[in-house]
DRENGULUM-678425 format. One record per residue (C-alpha): x, y, z; residue in one letter. Coordinates in steps of 0.05 Angstrom, whole numbers, padded with zeros to 5 digits, always signed. Example, Ala and Ser with C-alpha at 12.3 -4.5 7.8 and 13.67 -1.06 7.14 Angstrom:
2
+00246-00090+00156A+00273-00021+00143S
This chain:
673
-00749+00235+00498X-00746+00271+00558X-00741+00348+00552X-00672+00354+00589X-00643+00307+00537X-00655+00368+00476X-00593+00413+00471X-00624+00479+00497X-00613+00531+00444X-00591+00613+00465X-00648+00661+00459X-00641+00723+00468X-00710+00730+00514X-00779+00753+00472X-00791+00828+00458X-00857+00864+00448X-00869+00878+00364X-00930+00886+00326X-00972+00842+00284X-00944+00869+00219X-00868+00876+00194X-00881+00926+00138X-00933+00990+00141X-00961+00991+00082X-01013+00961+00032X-00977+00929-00022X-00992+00889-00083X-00950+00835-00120X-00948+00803-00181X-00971+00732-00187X-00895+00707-00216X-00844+00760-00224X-00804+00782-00175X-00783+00861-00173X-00734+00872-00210X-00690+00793-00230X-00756+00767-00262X-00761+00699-00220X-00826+00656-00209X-00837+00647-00138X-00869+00595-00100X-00894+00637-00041X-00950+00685-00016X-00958+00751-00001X-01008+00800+00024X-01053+00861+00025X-01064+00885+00094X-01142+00912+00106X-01148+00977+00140X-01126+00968+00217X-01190+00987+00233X-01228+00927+00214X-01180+00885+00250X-01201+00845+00309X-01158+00872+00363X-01144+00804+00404X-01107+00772+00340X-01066+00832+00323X-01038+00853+00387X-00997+00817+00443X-00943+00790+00394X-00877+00772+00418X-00807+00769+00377X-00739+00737+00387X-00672+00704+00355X-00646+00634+00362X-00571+00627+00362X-00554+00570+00323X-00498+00547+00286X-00472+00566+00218X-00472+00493+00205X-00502+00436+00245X-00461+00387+00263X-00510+00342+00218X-00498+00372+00154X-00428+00408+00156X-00367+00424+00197X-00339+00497+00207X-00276+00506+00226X-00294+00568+00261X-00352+00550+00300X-00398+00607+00278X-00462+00617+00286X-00521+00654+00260X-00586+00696+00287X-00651+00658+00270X-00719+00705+00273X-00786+00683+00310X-00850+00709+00315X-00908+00679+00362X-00972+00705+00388X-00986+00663+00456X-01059+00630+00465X-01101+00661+00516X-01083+00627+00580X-01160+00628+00606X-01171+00579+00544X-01118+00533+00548X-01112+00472+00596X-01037+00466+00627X-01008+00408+00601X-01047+00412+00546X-01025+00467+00507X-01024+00469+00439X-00969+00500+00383X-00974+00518+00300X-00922+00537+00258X-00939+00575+00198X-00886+00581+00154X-00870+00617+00074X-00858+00592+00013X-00802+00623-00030X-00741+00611-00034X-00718+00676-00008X-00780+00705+00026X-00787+00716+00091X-00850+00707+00144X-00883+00781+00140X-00934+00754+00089X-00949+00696+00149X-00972+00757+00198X-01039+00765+00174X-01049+00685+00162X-01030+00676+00236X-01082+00735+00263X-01137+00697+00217X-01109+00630+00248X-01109+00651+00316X-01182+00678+00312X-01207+00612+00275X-01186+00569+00329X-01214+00619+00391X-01143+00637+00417X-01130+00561+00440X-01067+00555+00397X-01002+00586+00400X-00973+00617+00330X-00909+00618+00313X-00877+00635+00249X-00802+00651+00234X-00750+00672+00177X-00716+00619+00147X-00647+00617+00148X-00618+00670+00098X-00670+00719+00085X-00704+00770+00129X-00687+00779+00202X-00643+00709+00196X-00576+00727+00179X-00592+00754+00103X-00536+00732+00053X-00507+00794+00039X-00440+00809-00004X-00430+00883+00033X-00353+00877+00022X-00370+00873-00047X-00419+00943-00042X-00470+00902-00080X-00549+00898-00064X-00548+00981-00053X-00579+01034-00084X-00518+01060-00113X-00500+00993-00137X-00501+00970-00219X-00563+00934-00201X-00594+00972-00144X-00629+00917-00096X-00615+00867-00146X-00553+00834-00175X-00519+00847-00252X-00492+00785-00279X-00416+00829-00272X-00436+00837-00202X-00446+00770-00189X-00372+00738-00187X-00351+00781-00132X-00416+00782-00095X-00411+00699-00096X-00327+00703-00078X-00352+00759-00018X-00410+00702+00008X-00367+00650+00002X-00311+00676+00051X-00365+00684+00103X-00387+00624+00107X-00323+00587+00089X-00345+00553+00030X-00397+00517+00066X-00456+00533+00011X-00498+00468+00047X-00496+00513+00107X-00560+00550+00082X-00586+00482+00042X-00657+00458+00055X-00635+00410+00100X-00605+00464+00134X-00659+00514+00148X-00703+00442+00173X-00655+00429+00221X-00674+00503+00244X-00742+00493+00258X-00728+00415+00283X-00680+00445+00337X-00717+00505+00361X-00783+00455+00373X-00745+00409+00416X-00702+00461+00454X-00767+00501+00478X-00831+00468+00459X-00816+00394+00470X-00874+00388+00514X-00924+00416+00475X-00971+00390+00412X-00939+00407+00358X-00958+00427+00289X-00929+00449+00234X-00965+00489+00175X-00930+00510+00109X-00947+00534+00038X-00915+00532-00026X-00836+00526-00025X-00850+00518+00055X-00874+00450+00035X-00817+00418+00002X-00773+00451+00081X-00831+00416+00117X-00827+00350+00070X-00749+00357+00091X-00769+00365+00162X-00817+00297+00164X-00743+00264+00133X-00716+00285+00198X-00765+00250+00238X-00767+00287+00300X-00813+00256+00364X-00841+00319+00387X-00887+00346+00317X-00948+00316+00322X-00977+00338+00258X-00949+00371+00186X-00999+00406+00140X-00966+00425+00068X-01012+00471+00030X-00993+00481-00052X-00948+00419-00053X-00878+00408-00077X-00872+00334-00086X-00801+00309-00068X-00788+00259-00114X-00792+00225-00187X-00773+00179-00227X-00761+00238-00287X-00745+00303-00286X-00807+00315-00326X-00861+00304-00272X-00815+00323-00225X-00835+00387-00187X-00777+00439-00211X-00772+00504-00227X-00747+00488-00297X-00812+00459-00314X-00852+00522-00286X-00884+00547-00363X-00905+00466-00381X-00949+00479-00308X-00978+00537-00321X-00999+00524-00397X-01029+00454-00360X-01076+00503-00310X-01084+00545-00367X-01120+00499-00414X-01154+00476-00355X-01185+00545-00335X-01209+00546-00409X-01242+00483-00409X-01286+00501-00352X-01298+00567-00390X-01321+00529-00449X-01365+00475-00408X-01393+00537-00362X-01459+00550-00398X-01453+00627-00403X-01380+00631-00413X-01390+00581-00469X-01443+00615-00502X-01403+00665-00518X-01357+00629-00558X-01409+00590-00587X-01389+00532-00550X-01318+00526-00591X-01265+00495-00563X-01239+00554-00533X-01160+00538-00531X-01157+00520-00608X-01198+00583-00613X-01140+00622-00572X-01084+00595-00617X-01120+00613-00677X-01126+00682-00648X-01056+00687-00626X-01026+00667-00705X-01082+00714-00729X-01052+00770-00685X-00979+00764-00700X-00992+00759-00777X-01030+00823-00777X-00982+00857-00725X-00964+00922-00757X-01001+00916-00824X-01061+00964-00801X-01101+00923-00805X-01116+00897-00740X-01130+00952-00686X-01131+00904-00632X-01064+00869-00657X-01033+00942-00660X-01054+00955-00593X-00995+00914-00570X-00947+00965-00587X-00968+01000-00529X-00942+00944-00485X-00885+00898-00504X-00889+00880-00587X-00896+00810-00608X-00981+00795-00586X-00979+00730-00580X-00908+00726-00540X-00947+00786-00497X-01006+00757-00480X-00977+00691-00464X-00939+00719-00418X-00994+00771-00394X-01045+00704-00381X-00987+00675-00349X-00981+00717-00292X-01068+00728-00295X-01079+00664-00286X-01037+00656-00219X-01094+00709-00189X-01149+00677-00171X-01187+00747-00185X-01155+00767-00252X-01155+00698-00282X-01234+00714-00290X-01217+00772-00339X-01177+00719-00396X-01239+00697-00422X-01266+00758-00443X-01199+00788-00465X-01193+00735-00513X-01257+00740-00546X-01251+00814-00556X-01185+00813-00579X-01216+00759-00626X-01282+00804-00652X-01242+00869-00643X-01300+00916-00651X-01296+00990-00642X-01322+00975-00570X-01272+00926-00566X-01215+00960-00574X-01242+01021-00528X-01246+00969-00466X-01177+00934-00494X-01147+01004-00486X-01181+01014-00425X-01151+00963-00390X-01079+00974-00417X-01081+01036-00392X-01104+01012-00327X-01079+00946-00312X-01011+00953-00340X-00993+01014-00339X-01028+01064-00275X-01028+01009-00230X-00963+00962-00266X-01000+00892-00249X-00957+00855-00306X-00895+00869-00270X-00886+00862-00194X-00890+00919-00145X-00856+00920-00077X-00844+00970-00028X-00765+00987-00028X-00771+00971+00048X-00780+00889+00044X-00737+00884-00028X-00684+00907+00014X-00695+00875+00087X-00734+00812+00072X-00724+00774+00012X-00661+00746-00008X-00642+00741-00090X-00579+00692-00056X-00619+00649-00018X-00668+00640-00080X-00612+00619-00130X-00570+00576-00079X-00630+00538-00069X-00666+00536-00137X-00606+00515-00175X-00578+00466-00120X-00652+00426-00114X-00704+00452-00157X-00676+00455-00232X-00667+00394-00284X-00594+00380-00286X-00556+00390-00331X-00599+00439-00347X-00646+00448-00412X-00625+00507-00460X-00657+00570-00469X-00677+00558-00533X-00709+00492-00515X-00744+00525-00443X-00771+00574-00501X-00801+00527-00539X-00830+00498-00479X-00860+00571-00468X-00886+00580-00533X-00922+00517-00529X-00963+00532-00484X-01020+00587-00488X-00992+00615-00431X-00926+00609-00390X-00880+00658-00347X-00823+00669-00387X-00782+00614-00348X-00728+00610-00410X-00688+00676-00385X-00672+00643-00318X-00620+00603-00353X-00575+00648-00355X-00578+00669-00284X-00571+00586-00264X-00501+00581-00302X-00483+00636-00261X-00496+00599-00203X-00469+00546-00221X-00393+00572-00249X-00426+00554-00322X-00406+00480-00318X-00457+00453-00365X-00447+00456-00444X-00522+00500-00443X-00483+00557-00409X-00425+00568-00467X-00471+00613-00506X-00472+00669-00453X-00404+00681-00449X-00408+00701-00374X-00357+00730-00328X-00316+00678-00295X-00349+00657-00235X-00346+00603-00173X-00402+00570-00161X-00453+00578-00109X-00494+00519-00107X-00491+00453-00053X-00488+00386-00066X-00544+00346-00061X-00567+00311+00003X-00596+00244+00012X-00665+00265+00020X-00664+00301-00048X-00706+00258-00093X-00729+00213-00037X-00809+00221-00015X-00816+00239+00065X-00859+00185+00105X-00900+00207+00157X-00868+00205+00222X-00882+00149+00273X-00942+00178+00325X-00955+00238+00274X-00999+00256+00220X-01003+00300+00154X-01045+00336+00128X-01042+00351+00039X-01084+00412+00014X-01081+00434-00055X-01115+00473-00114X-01139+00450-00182X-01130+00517-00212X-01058+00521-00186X-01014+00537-00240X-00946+00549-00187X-00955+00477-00151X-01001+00437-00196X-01043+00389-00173X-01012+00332-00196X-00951+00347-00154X-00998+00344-00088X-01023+00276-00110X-00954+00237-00135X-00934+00264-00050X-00998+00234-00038X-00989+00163-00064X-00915+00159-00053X-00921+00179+00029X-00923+00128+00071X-00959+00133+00141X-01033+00170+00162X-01048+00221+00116X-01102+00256+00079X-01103+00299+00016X-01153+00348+00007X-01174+00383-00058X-01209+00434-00079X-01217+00432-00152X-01224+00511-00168X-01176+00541-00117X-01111+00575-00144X-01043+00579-00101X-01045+00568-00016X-01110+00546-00009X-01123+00581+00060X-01120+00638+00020X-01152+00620-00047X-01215+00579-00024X-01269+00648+00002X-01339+00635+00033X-01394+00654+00021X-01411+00673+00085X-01358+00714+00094X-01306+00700+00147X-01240+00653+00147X-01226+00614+00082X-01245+00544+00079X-01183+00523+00084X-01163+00561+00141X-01221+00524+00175X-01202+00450+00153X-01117+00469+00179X-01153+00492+00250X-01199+00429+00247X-01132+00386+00237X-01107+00419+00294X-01155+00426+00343X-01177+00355+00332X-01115+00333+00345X-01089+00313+00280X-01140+00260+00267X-01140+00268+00191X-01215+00221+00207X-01236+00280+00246X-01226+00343+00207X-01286+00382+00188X-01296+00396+00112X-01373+00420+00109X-01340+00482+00095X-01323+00458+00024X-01400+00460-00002X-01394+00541+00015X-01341+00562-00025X-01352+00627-00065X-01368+00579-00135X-01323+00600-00201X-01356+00646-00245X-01350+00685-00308X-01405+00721-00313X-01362+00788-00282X-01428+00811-00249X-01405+00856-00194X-01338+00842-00194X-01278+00900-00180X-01242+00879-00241X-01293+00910-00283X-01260+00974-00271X-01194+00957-00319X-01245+00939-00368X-01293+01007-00354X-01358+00972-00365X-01414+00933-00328X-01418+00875-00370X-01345+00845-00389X-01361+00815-00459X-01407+00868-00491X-01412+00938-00449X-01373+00995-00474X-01387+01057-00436X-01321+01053-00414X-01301+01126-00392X-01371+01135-00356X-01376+01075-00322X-01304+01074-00300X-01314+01151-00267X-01381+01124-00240X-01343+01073-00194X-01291+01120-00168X-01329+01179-00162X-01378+01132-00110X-01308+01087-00089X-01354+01023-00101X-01289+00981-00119X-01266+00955-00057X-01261+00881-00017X-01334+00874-00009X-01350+00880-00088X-01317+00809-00083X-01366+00781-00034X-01307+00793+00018X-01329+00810+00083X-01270+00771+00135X-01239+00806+00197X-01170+00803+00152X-01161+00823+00080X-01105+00780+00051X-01080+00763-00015X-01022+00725-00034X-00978+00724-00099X-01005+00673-00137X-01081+00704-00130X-01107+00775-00113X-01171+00765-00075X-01196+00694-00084X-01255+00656-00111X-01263+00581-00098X-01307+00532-00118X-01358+00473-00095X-01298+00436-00075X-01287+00358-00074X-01252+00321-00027X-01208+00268-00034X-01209+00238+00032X-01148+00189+00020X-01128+00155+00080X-01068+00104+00088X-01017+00077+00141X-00985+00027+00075X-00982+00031-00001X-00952-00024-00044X-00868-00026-00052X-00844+00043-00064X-00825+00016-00131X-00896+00007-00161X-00919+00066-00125X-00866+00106-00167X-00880+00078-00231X-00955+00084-00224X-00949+00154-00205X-00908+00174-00261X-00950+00142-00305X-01010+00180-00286X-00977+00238-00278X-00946+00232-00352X-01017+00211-00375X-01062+00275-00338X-01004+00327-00355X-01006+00296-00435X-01082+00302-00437X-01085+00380-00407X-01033+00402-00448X-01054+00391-00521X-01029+00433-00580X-01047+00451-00644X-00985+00410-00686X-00957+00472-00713X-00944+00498-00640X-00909+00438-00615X-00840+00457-00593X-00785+00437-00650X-00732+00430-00606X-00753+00393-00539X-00816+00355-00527X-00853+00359-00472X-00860+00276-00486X-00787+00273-00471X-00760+00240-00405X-00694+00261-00376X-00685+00214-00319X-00651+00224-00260X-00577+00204-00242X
């Protein structure tokens, strides 16, 4: 299609802004948002000192807003014909290094819901510098959130500091937060839908880079908006790369990628982060090669019965933190697990919780005072700056509850039991309440909470809900995904995988946690491995034959040894299992500031972390170099992949019979209508 023939969208002309949104270094938990408590699919960051930046990535950025319309013409009609501001960010290519007519484009775009693109600014810079400043960035705010019209109730003086719930939302606030939203945008909920928000990024490629090479990057929830986008099947993306994959659709809600199955994924990881501990010859040796997850639910009945009774020091120590031990370090592992730093500290915290030694508890009570409560790693920090400005608690339950939650939905009670049988989860059973909120409490599950009357704020669902994306005619895709990745797990990225139609490749690597161009460190040093397979895919030009994984050999291995490692310091010792000089070990490494980046082999241009992991490890990875224009009828495909998928997830998540859930099994299908 000519470029004349695109519908030229209003700009309002590109402004000079820097690299980063927010000034500061800030850390996030790996699931919990500030202050509602919701698991996230998304990333976020720790900016390195500016001076360690390399000065042509971080400088020379540009930013603008696309006027587009409250509802496109595709999805919705409005009455009123309004329109909304959509934020972009790009950092041009060097023109010395790029051939005209040949110039070449990448989207990088955040996961979410709700989040905006400041945790995409450092990922870009790395990006940019990976593929020698031949490639344009661009990243932008989706549609909601951020700099992109933000759903705010103002009229209804919610979402302020003087507000019942500050930054967040009460459940009494709600109803008149969700009436105030709803008269702005005329009922028309679908107006900030998925579908919606791909539309966005469909449009503003054809209006202004139509005769470019286009690619499009995305991590997390960005994957299920760039899954959407494929559905849309524009002519001018040459290539889509989804990183920590949200597979679109299933034949039951039970290996279908939803939020409502988030603590059955995370105990799946879990068990499988213990398994390598127990077939890793040191970490096994110090359990004396047990079976390590029978040996943590022994631990955790062993705790709660002696809870209180003084007779278990380590037990007791839970006091200190939130009651219950085994429903606090479930929970606690939960969000660990999700780092692909402080995963490596489980291990040992369950075997001296287990032998509970004098030296035992001194490091336990070392790293409670530490970990949880100086620097508040259980529970996520934010600066008040981007809960306010960019992130949207709206955006995330429109979304969620519209397209990513089993319908009708599962009660607390049962979501519970799903928790508790797990060794670890993320608490997923409180969200319930918040979804019948969203909803106007339709389904019989809600009647317990007695909750404010309410309308609902939800869409209806489109017809690419459900439905698997097939690679665009001319264009390619690239999968990526983690085998230690409790948010998006692997078996997600390969149902997409064998359900896509059209060239594609999945790539795996078997020990990295969330966003693997985060999670997957050299050796070396430098850009992550997969930040150098996504610029291979590019600058090859999307030949998914071409890419370049030697990279994958390099990775920074998994270990649990803990030698030299900056968690060491919540624990106060030099040896994570045995040392414990806590108090003058733990002054020895501030007094001389060794705990920093490089104490984790880290020596990149860019320091960046994400939520899911703090600084990353990876491992020797393996590659699944799965290539395919055809796969059988979309029929067998389906059934075959839920089969397998029903099969691996059964396997990983095994249970001692007096854990298994009495109310819902996770054997249970619920199948979609």
């Amino acid at each position: 299609m000519a470029v004349a023939e695109y519908v030229k969208l209003p700009f309002d002309g590109w402004y000079h802004c820097e690299m980063t949104t927010i000034d500061t270094r800030t850390h996030y938990s790996a699931q919990m948002g500030k202050s509602s408590n919701l698991p996230f699919f998304r990333a976020q960051y720790d900016h390195a000192n500016d001076e360690t930046r390399r000065l042509d990535a971080t400088t020379g950025y540009e930013c603008g807003q696309f006027q587009l319309p409250l509802c496109h013409n595709e999805v919705c009609n409005d009455s009123r014909n309004q329109t909304i501001q959509v934020f972009v960010k790009r950092k041009l290519a060097n023109p010395a290094k790029v051939e005209i007519g040949k110039e070449k484009v990448l989207w990088v775009l955040q996961g979410g819901p709700g989040d905006s693109s400041i945790a995409m600014e450092t990922l870009m810079a790395n990006l940019y510098f990976e593929m020698n400043e031949t490639v344009t960035l661009y990243t932008m705010d989706h549609r909601g959130t951020g700099r992109s019209s933000r759903l705010e109730c103002n009229a209804a003086a919610s979402m302020t500091s003087g507000s019942p719930g500050g930054f967040s939302i009460t459940t009494q606030e709600y109803p008149d937060c969700i009436r105030n939203i709803l008269f702005q945008v005329q009922n028309h909920t679908e107006a900030y839908s998925v579908t919606s928000a791909a539309y966005d990024v469909k449009k503003i490629i054809e209006s202004s880079q139509a005769s470019k090479e286009v690619y499009v990057y995305a991590l997390s929830y960005g994957t299920f908006l760039v899954e959407r986008l494929m559905q849309l099947d524009s002519r001018e993306i040459k290539g889509y790369i989804v990183d920590s994959i949200v597979s679109q659709s299933s034949s039951s809600f039970k290996t279908m990628s939803t939020f409502s199955n988030w603590d059955r994924d995370v105990a799946i990881v879990g068990n499988r982060f213990l398994d390598y501990c127990q077939n890793d010859t040191y970490c096994g040796s110090k359990f004396n090669n047990k079976n390590i997850t029978q040996l943590a639910w022994e631990l955790y009945d062993k705790l709660d019965r002696e809870y209180g009774q003084n007779k278990n020091e380590c037990a007791d120590l839970m006091m200190q933190v939130g009651g219950n031990p085994s429903q606090t370090l479930r929970s606690l592992f939960g969000t660990m697990i999700m780092s692909q730093m402080y995963r490596e500290m489980i291990p040992p915290l369950i075997y001296r919780f287990n032998r509970c030694a004098p030296k035992d508890v001194k490091v336990l009570q070392s790293f409670i005072d530490i970990y949880i409560r100086e620097e508040g790693r259980w529970a996520a920090k934010s600066s008040e700056e981007d809960q306010t400005m960019y992130y949207s608690e709206l955006l995330y339950g429109l979304i969620v509850y519209s397209e990513m939650w089993e319908t009708p939905t599962p009660s607390e009670k049962e979501l519970k039991d799903l928790y508790n049988a797990g060794l670890m989860g993320g608490v997923t059973y409180a969200l319930v309440e918040q979804y019948c909120t969203f909803t106007g409490s339709k389904d019989p599950n809600c009647a317990q909470y007695h909750l404010p009357h309410s309308l609902p704020f939800t869409y209806k669902r489109d017809k690419y809900w459900n439905a698997t994306a097939n690679v665009p005619e001319g264009a390619t895709a690239l999968l990526m995904s983690g085998g230690l990745d409790p948010q998006t797990e692997r078996r997600y990225a390969r149902a997409q995988n064998a359900s896509m139609n059209g060239k594609h490749r999945l790539v795996e690597f078997p020990y990295a946690a969330h966003c693997t161009t985060f999670t997957t460190r050299m050796q070396s040093g430098g850009n992550t491995c997969g930040v150098r397979i996504l610029a291979s895919y590019v600058l090859n030009g999307g030949d998914v034959d071409a890419i370049d994984t030697s990279c994958q050999s390099e990775i920074i291995p998994l270990s649990f040894t803990g030698l030299g490692a900056g968690w060491l310091r919540y624990f106060g010792v030099q040896d994570p299992f045995e040392d414990d000089d806590a108090a003058d070990v733990f002054t020895t490494v501030q007094s001389s500031g060794a705990i920093n980046d490089n104490d984790w082999n880290i020596n990149s241009s860019l320091s960046l972390a994400i939520a899911c992991i703090a600084v990353a490890v990876g491992g020797v990875a393996l590659i699944l170099a799965i290539r395919s224009t055809r796969h059988p009828t979309k029929q067998n495909k389906e059934q075959s992949e839920s089969k397998q998928a029903d099969e691996e997830a059964d396997e990983e998540l095994t249970t001692p019979p007096e854990n298994e859930p009495t109310v819902v099994s996770t054997k249970q299908e619920v199948y979609i209508v």
